[in-house]
N, CA, C and O atoms as a GROMACS GRO file, in nm:
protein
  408
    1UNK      N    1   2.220   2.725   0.524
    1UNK     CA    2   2.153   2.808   0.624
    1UNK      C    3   2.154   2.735   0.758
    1UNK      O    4   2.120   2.619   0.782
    2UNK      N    5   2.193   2.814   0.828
    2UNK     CA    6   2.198   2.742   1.018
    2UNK      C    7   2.103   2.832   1.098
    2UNK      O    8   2.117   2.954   1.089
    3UNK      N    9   2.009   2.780   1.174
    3UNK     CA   10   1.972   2.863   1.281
    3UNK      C   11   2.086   2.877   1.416
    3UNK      O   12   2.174   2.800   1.455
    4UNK      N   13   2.046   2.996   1.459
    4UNK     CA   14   2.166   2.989   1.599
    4UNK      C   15   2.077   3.001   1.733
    4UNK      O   16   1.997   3.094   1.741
    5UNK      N   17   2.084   2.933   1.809
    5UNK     CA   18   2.023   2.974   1.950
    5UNK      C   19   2.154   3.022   2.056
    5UNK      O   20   2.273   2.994   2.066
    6UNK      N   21   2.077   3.094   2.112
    6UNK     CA   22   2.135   3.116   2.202
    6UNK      C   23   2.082   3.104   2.358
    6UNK      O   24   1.976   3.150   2.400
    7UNK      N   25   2.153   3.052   2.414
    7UNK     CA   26   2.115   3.018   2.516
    7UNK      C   27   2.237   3.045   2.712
    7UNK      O   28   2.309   2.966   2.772
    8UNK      N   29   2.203   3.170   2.736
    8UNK     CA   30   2.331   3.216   2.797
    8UNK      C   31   2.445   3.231   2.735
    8UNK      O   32   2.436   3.280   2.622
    9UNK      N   33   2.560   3.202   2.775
    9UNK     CA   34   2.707   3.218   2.664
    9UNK      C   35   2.694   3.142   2.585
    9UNK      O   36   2.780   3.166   2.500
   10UNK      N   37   2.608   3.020   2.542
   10UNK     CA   38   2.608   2.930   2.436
   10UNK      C   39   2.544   2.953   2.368
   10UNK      O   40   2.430   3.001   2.364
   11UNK      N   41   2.659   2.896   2.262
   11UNK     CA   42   2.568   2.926   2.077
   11UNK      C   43   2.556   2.793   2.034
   11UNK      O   44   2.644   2.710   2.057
   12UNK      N   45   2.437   2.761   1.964
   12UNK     CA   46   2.448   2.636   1.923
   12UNK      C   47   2.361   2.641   1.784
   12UNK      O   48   2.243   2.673   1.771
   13UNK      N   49   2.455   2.602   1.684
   13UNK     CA   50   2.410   2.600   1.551
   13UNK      C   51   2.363   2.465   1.507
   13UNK      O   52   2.428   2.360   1.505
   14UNK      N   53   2.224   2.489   1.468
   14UNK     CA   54   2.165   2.365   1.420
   14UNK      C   55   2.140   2.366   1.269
   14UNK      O   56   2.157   2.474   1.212
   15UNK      N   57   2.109   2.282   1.210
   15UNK     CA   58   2.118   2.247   1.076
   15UNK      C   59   1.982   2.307   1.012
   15UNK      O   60   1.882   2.326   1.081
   16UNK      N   61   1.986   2.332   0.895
   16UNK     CA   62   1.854   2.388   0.844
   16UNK      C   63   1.712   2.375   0.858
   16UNK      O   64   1.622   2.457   0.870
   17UNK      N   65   1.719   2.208   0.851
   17UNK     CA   66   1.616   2.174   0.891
   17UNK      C   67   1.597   2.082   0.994
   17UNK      O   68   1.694   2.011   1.021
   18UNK      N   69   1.462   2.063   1.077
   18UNK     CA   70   1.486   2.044   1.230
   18UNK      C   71   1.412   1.852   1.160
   18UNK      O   72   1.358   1.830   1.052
   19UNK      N   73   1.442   1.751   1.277
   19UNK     CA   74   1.362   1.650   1.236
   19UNK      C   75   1.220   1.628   1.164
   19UNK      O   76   1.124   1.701   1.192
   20UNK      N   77   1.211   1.528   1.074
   20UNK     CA   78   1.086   1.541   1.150
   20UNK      C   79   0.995   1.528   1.142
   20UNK      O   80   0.962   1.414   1.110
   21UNK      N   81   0.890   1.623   1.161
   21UNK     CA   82   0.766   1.590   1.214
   21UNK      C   83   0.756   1.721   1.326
   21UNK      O   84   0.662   1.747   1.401
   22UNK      N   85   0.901   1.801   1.309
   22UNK     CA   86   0.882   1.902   1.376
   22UNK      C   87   0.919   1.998   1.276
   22UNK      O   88   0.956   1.966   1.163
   23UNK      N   89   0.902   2.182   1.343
   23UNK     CA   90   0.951   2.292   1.270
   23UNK      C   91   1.025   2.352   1.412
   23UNK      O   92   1.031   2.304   1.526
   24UNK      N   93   1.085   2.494   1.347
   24UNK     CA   94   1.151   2.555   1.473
   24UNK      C   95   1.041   2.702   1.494
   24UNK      O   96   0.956   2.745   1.416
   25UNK      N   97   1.068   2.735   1.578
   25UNK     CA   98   0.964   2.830   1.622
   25UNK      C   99   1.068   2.998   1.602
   25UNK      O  100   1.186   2.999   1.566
   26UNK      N  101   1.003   3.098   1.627
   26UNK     CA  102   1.066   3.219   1.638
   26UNK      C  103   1.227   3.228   1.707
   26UNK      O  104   1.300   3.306   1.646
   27UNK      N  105   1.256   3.194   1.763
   27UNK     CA  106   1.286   3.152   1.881
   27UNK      C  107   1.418   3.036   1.836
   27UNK      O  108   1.524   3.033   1.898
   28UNK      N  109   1.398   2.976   1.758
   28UNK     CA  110   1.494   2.845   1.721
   28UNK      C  111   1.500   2.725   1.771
   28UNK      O  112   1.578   2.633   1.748
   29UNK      N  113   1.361   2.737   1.883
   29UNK     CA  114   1.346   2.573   1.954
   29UNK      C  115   1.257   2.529   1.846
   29UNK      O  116   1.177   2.591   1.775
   30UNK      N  117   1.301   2.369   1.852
   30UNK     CA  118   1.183   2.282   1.816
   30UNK      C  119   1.057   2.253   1.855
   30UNK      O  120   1.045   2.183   1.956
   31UNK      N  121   0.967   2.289   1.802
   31UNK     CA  122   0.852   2.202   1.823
   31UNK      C  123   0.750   2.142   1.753
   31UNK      O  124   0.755   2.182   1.637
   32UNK      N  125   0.655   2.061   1.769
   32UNK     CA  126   0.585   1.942   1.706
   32UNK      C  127   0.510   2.053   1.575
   32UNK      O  128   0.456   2.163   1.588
   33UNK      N  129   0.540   1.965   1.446
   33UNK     CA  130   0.449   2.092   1.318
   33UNK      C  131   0.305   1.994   1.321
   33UNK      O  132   0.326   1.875   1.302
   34UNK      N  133   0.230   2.016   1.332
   34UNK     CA  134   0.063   1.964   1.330
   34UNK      C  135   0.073   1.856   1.181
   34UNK      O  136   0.033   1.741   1.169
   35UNK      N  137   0.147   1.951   1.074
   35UNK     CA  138   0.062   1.862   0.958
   35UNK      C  139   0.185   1.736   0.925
   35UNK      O  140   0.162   1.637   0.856
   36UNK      N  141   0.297   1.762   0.980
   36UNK     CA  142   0.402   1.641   0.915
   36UNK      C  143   0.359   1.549   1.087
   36UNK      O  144   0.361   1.427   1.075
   37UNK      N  145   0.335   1.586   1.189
   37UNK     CA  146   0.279   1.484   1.280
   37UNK      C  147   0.178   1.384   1.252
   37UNK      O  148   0.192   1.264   1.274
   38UNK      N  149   0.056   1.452   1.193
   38UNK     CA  150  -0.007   1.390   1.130
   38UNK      C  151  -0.002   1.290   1.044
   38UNK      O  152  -0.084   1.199   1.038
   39UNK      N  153   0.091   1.304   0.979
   39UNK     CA  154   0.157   1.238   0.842
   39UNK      C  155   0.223   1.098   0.948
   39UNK      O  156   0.184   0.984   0.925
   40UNK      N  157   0.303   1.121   1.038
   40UNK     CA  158   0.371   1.004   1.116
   40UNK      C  159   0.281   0.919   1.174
   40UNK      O  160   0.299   0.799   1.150
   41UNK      N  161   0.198   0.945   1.236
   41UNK     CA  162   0.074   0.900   1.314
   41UNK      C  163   0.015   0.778   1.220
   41UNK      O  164   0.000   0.661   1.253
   42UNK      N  165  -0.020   0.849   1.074
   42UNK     CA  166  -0.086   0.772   0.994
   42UNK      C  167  -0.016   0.690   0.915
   42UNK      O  168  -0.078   0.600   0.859
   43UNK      N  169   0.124   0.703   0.894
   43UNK     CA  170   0.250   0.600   0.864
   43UNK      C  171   0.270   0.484   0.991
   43UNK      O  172   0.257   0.362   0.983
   44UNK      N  173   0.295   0.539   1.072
   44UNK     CA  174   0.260   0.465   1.203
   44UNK      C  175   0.153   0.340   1.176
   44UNK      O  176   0.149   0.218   1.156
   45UNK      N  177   0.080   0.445   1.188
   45UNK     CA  178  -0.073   0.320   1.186
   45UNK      C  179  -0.074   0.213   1.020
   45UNK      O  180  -0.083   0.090   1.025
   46UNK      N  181  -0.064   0.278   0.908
   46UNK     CA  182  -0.060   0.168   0.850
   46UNK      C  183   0.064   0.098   0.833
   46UNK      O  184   0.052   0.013   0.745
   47UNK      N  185   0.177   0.101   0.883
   47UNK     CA  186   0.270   0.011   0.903
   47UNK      C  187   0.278  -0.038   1.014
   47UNK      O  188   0.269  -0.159   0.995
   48UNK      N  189   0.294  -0.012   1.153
   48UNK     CA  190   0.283  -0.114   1.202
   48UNK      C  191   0.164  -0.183   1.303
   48UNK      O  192   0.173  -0.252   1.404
   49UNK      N  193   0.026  -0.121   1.214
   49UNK     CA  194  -0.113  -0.140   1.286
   49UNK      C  195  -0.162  -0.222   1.168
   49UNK      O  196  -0.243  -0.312   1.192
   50UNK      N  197  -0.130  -0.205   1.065
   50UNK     CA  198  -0.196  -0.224   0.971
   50UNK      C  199  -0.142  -0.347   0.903
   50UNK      O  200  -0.204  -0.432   0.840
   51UNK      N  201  -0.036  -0.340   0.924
   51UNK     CA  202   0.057  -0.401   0.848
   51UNK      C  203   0.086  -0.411   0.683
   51UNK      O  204   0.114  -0.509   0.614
   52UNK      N  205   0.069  -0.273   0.647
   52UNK     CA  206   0.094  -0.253   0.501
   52UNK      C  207   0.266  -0.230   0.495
   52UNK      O  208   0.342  -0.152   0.552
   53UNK      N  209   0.281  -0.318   0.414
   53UNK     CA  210   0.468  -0.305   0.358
   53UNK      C  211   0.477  -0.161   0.327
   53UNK      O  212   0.379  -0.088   0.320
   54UNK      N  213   0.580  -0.129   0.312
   54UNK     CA  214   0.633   0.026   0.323
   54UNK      C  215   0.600   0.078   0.152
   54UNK      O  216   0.538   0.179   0.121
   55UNK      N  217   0.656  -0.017   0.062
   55UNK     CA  218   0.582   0.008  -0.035
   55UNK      C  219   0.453   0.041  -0.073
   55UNK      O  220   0.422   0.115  -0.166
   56UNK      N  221   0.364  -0.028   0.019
   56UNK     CA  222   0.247   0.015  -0.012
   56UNK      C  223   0.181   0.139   0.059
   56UNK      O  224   0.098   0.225   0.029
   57UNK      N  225   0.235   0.117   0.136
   57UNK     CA  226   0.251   0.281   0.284
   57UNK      C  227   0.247   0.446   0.169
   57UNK      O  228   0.184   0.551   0.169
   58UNK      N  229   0.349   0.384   0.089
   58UNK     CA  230   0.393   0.456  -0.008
   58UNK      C  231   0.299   0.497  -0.092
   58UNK      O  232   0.262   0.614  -0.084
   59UNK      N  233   0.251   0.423  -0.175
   59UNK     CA  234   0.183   0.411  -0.253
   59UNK      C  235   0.020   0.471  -0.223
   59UNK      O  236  -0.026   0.546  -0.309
   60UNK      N  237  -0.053   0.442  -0.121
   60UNK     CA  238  -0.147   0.527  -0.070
   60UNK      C  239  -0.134   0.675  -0.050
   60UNK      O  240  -0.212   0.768  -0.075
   61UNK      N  241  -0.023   0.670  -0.003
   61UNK     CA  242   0.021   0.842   0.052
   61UNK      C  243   0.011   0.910  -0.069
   61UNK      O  244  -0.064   1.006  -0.089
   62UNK      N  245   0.109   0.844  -0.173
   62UNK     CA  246   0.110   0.962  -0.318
   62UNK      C  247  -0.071   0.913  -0.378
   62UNK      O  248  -0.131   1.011  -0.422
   63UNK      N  249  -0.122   0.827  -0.380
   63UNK     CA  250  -0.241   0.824  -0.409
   63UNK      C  251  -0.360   0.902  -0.358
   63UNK      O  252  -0.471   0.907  -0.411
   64UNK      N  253  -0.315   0.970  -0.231
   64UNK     CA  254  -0.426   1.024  -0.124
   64UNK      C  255  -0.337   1.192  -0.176
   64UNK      O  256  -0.369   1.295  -0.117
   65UNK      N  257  -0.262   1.196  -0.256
   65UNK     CA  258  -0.217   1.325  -0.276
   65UNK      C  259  -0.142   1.413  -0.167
   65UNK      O  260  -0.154   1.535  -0.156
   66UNK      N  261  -0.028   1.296  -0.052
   66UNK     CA  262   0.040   1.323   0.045
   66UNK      C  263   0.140   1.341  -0.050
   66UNK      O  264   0.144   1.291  -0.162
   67UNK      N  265   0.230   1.425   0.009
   67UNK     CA  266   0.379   1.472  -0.025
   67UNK      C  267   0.475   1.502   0.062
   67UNK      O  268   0.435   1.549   0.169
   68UNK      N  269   0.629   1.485   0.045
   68UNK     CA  270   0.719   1.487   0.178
   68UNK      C  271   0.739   1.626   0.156
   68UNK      O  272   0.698   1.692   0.061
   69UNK      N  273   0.822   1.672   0.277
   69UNK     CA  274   0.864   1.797   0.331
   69UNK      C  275   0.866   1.938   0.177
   69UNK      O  276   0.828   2.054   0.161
   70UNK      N  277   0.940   1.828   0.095
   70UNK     CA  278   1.014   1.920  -0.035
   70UNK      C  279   0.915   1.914  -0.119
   70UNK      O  280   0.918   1.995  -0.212
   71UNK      N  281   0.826   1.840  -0.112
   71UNK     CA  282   0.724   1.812  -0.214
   71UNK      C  283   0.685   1.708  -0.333
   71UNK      O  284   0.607   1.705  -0.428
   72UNK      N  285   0.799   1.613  -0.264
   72UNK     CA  286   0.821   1.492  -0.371
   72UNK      C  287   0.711   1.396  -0.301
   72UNK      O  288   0.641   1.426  -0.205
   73UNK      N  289   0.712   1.250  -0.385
   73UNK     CA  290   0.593   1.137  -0.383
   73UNK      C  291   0.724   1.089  -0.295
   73UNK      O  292   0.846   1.102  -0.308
   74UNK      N  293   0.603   1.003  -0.162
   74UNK     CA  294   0.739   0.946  -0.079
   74UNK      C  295   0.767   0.777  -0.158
   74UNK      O  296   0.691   0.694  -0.208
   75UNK      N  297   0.877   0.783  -0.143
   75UNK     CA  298   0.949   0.639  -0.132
   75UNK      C  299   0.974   0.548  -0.051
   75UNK      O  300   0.978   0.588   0.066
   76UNK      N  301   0.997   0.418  -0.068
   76UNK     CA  302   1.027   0.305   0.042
   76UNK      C  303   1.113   0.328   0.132
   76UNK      O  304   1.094   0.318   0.253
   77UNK      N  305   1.229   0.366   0.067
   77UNK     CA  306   1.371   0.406   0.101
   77UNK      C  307   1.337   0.522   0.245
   77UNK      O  308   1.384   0.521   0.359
   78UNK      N  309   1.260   0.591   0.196
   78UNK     CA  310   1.273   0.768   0.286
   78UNK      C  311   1.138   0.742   0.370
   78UNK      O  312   1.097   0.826   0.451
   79UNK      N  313   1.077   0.631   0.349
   79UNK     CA  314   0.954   0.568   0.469
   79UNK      C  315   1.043   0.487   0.524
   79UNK      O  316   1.062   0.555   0.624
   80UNK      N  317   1.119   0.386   0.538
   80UNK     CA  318   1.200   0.313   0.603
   80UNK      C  319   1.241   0.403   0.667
   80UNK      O  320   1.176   0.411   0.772
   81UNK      N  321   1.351   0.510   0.657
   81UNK     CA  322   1.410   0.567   0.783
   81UNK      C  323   1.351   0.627   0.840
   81UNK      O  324   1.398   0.669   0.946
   82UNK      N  325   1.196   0.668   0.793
   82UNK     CA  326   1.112   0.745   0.901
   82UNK      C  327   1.053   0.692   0.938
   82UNK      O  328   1.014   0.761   1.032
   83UNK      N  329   0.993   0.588   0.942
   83UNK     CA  330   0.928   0.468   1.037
   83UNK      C  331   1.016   0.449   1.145
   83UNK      O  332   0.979   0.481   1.258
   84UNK      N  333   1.163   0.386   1.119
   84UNK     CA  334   1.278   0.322   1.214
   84UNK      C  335   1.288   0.455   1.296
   84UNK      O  336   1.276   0.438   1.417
   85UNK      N  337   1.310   0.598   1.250
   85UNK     CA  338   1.384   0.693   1.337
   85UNK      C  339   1.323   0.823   1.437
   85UNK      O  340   1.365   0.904   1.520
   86UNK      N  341   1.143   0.768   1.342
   86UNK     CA  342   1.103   0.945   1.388
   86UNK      C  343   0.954   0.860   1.448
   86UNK      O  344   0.881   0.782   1.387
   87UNK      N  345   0.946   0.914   1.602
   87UNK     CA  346   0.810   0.878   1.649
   87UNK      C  347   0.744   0.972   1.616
   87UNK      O  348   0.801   1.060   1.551
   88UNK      N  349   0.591   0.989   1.652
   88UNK     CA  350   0.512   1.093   1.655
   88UNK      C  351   0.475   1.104   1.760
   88UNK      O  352   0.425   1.010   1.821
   89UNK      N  353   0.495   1.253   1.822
   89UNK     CA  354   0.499   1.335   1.926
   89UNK      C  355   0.370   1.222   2.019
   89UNK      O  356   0.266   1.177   1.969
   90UNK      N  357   0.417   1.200   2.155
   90UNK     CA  358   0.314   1.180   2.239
   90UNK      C  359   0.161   1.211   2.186
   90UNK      O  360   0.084   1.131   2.132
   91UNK      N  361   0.136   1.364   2.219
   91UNK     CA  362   0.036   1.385   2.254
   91UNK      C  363  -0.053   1.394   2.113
   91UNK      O  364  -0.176   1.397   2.114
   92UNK      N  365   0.066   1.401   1.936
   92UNK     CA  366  -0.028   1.352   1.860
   92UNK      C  367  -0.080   1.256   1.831
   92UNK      O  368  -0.176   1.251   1.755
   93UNK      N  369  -0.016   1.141   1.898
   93UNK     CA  370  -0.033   1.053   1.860
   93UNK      C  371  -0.185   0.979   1.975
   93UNK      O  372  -0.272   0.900   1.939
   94UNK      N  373  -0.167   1.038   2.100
   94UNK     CA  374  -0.292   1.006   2.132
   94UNK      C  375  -0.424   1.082   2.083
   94UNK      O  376  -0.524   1.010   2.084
   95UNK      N  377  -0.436   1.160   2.059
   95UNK     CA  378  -0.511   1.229   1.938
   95UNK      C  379  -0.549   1.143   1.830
   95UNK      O  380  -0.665   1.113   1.804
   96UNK      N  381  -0.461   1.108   1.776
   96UNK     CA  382  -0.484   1.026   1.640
   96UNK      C  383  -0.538   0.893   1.652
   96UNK      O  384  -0.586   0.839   1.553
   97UNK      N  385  -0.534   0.836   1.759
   97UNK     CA  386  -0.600   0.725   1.802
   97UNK      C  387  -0.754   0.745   1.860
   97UNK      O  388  -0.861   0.695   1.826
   98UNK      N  389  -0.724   0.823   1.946
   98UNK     CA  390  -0.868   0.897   1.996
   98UNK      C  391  -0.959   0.924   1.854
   98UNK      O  392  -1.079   0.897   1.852
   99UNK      N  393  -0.892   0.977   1.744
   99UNK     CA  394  -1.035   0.984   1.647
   99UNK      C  395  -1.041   0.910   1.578
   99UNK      O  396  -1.111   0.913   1.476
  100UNK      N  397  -0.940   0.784   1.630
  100UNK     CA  398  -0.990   0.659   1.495
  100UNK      C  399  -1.098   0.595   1.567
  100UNK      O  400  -1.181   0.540   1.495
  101UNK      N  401  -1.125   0.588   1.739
  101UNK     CA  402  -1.149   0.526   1.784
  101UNK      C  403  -1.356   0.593   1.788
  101UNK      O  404  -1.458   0.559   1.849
  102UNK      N  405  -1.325   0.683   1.699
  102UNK     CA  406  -1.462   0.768   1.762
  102UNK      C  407  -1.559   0.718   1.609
  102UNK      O  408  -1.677   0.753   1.596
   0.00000   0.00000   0.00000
């Protein structure tokens, strides 16, 4: 499955699913999904605030009854490339600090 945007004479086919930490909207743009942002923010924070190894990053998440996109228990492997590749959006991420801080 591809979404297509269009945008004047251009078509541009993107892949099924968008990065992330985002979804696509009506429309076929990206933008920030609230609950997998969330999810980064707090990977964020206990890896590199916290300094919990990715394993254990892991291990809380399926313990707190978090699940990835598809619905599986996350792994080291698939927290490693989302730590290294995917920030969390600006403005969730000042949010997410703002209510640790409260």
């Amino acid at each position: 499955t591809y979404y297509i945007l269009k945008g004047g004479t251009h078509v541009t086919r993107l892949k099924q699913y968008p990065k992330y930490g985002y979804h696509f909207d009506e429309d076929g743009l990206s933008m920030p999904d609230e609950h997998e942002q969330n999810l980064l923010c707090l990977i964020h924070d206990l890896y590199y605030n916290k300094d919990l190894s990715l394993p254990k990053v892991g291990e809380y998440l399926n313990a707190q009854g978090y699940r990835n996109r598809t619905g599986n228990e996350f792994k080291p492997n698939w927290l490693q490339r989302l730590a290294k590749q995917h920030q969390p959006h600006p403005e969730h991420w000042t949010k997410y600090k703002e209510s640790k801080n409260q």
